[in-house]
C-alpha positions, 0 to 999 in steps of 0.5 A: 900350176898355170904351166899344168892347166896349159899342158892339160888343156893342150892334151885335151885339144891338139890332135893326136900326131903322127906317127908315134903318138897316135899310134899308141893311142890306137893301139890302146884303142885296139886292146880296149875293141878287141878286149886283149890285154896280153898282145899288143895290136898295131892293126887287126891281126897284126901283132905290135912287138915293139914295145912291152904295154905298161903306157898302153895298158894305161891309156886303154884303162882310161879309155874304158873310163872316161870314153876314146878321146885325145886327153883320155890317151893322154891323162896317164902321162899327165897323172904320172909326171904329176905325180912325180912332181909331188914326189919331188915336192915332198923329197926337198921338203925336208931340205927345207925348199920350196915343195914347189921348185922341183915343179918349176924346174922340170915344167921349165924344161922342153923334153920334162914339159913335151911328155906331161901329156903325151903318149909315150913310152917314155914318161912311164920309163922315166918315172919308174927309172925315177922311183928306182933311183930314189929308192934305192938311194933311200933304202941305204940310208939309216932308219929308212921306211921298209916300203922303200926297201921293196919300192925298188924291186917294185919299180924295176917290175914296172919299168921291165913293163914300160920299155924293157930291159932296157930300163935294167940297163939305165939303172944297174950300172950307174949303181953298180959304179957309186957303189964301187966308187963309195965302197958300199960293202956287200954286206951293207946291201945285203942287210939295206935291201930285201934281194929273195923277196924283192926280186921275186916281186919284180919278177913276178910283176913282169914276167907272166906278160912275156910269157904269155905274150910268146906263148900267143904271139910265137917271136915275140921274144926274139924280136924284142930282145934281140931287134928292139934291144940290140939291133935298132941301137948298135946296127945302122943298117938294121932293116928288120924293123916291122913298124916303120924305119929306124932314125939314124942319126950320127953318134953323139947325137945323144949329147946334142939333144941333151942340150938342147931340150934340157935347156938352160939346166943342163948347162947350169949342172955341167958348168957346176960340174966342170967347176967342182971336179976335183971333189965332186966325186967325194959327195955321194948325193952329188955322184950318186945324181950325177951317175944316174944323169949322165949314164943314160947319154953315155950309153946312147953315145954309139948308139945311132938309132935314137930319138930325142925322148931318149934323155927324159929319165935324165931329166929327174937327177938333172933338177935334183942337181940344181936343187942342191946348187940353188944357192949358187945359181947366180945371177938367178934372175938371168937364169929364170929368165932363160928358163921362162922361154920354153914355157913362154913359147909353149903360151905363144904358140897356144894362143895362136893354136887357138886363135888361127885356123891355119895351124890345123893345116901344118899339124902332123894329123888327118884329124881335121882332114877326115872331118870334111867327110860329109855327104849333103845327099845321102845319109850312106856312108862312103868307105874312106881308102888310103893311096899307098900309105895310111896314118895312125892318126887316120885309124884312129880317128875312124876306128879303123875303118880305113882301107889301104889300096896299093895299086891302081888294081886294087882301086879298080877292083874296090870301084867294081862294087863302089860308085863313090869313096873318099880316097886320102892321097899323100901329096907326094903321091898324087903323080901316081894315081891312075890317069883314068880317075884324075877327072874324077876326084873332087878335092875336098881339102888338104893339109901340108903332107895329105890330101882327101878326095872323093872319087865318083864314078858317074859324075864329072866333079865340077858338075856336083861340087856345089851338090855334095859338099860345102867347100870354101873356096 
């Protein structure tokens, strides 16, 4: 609980980063100003085809409910693994353990904790992932509820609208191997599992937003079928990427951050794993959780374009793996006391976010940046450019009410009928600006990656420094 009141304060409080997290939060924001719920919109005009508007939808939703505000793009993300968490609870209740240790394993693991309140795709992908699984492992069993028979189809409509059919691809073939595996006959998964009406369900679920989103957005498909889904993993060199640049990284680095941000529990369950080879494929609860875990890295293996918060749907069958061998976690203490360090490192850095000022200077935002925007003497706003580059989080932090300048051209014609404007220069950058304006830029402030200067024309800035702005020296 204490673990869920941080993560909520957190959501509430951190400035939406750069670039992934405030770009969805500003594409919501564009779907709930420009009332389109079908085409998704990375800036005005520009269509975002880079992923389908499940986790957009939810935050534009929460948007139009409680006001733009960081938790308010965040709250989805939060509610879902809370919900997931219940799940859980209610899932081991049975098995008699506490409803209450699913929580802590996950909250205790850096990649489950990071998503509790974060936007992204990816929470969305790994609770539908998550409710597919244990669906369909429910559904085969004997006298089992017919809502889980149609909650699988349900959730593979949702996950083909939270990332794609990729989510097809993280859940067919690990089935498909335990189904081979325990000789789970045809006719068994015939009789189990409603497959005429349940795939019309999934498809009626997803399909009407593809087709409408091609029918308005012509390419659409071609891109994220063919560039989202097989060129940005396969093809290194791939240079069609319209939102930014692919993360290239070496194969097998998939392994590498399973490790890391699934840490201690991961080394828990392939230790257990290592130890009991010769029989763990005879379990089927144990193969079925440990096809479901390890598929997902297997995939990403020879992938090279690949982030971290690819592992999270791992992290579900990861600490169902640990519930099963609870007893034999030993020494426990040892263990707990590894899995404390996460959350203990998330308290520490809090309480510093909270309590020194200059951490609002390493943050990825230019939240705290543009706040420093006020004009002592007039009440006439000054248009706000971006040298070069603009940020996400510098959109929707003014509504989009930002403009890009790309050259010194540019910049003069925008001075033509602007005596003053605030002008965002990366610090990398500022050797590239006209010579002919240096005199004229007043700093106002600055973090690790972004300045913010105003540019006046008729004035020097050391003569009206103290005039327009309160600047700490």
């Amino acid at each position: 609980m204490v673990l869920l009141l941080l993560r909520l304060l957190l959501a509430a409080t951190v400035p939406l980063l750069d670039k992934t997290e405030a770009r969805y939060a500003e594409i919501a924001r564009l779907m709930v100003e420009t009332k389109d719920w079908v085409v998704l919109q990375v800036d005005y005009g520009f269509p975002f085809w880079a992923k389908p508007p499940l986790s957009t939808w939810l935050s534009a939703i929460s948007f139009e409910a409680f006001g733009i505000s960081e938790l308010s793009a965040r709250l989805p993300s939060f509610l879902l693994h809370l919900l997931l968490l219940v799940l859980l609870g209610f899932w081991v209740k049975r098995k008699r353990i506490s409803i209450y240790l699913p929580a802590f394993i996950l909250l205790s693991t850096p990649e489950f904790l990071l998503h509790t309140g974060v936007v992204s795709t990816d929470t969305a992908l790994g609770c539908c992932t998550a409710l597919a699984m244990l669906s369909f492992w429910q559904a085969l069993q004997d006298n089992a509820a017919l809502y889980w028979k149609y909650l699988f189809f349900v959730a593979l409509g949702f996950g083909l609208l939270a990332k794609g059919p990729i989510t097809l691809m993280l859940i067919v073939p690990p089935l498909l191997v335990w189904i081979a595996l325990h000789k789970v006959g045809l006719r068994v998964l015939i009789k189990k599992l409603p497959w005429g009406i349940g795939l019309f369900t999934t498809l009626f679920i997803a399909l009407p937003w593809y087709i409408m989103t091609e029918q308005r957005s012509p390419g659409f498909i071609d891109y994220f079928l063919i560039g989202e889904h097989f060129e940005r993993f396969f093809n290194p060199a791939w240079s069609g990427d319209r939102y930014g640049n692919p993360k290239s990284q070496a194969r097998g680095t998939i392994w590498g951050f399973l490790f890391i941000f699934a840490f201690p529990w991961i080394q828990f369950v392939l230790y257990k794993f290592w130890k009991e080879r010769k029989t763990i494929l005879q379990n089927k609860w144990v193969s079925f959780l440990g096809l479901w875990m390890l598929w997902l890295p297997l995939f990403f293996t020879f992938s090279s374009n690949i982030l971290h918060t690819y592992i999270l749907p791992s992290m579900v069958p990861m600490a169902l793996l640990v519930l099963h061998w609870w007893g034999d976690l030993k020494p426990r203490k040892s263990w707990l006391a590894l899995a404390s360090f996460f959350p203990v490192f998330v308290i520490l850095s809090t309480i510093v976010f909270f309590s020194w000022d200059g951490t609002k200077k390493y943050l990825n935002s230019d939240k705290y940046l543009l706040s420093h925007r006020m004009i002592r003497t007039s009440d006439v706003p000054l248009s706000t450019l971006y040298w070069k580059r603009k940020s996400y989080s510098g959109q929707f932090y003014t509504g989009a009410k930002i403009q890009l300048i790309g050259s010194g051209a540019a910049l003069d014609s925008v001075l033509q009928t602007k005596d003053k404007l605030f002008l965002v220069v990366p610090n990398k950058m500022r050797k590239e600006l006209p010579v002919k304006y240096l005199p004229k830029l007043l700093l106002i402030d600055s973090n690790h990656r972004t300045s913010l200067f105003l540019l006046n024309q008729g004035t020097e800035v050391d003569q009206e420094r103290t005039v327009l702005f309160n600047i700490d020296e």
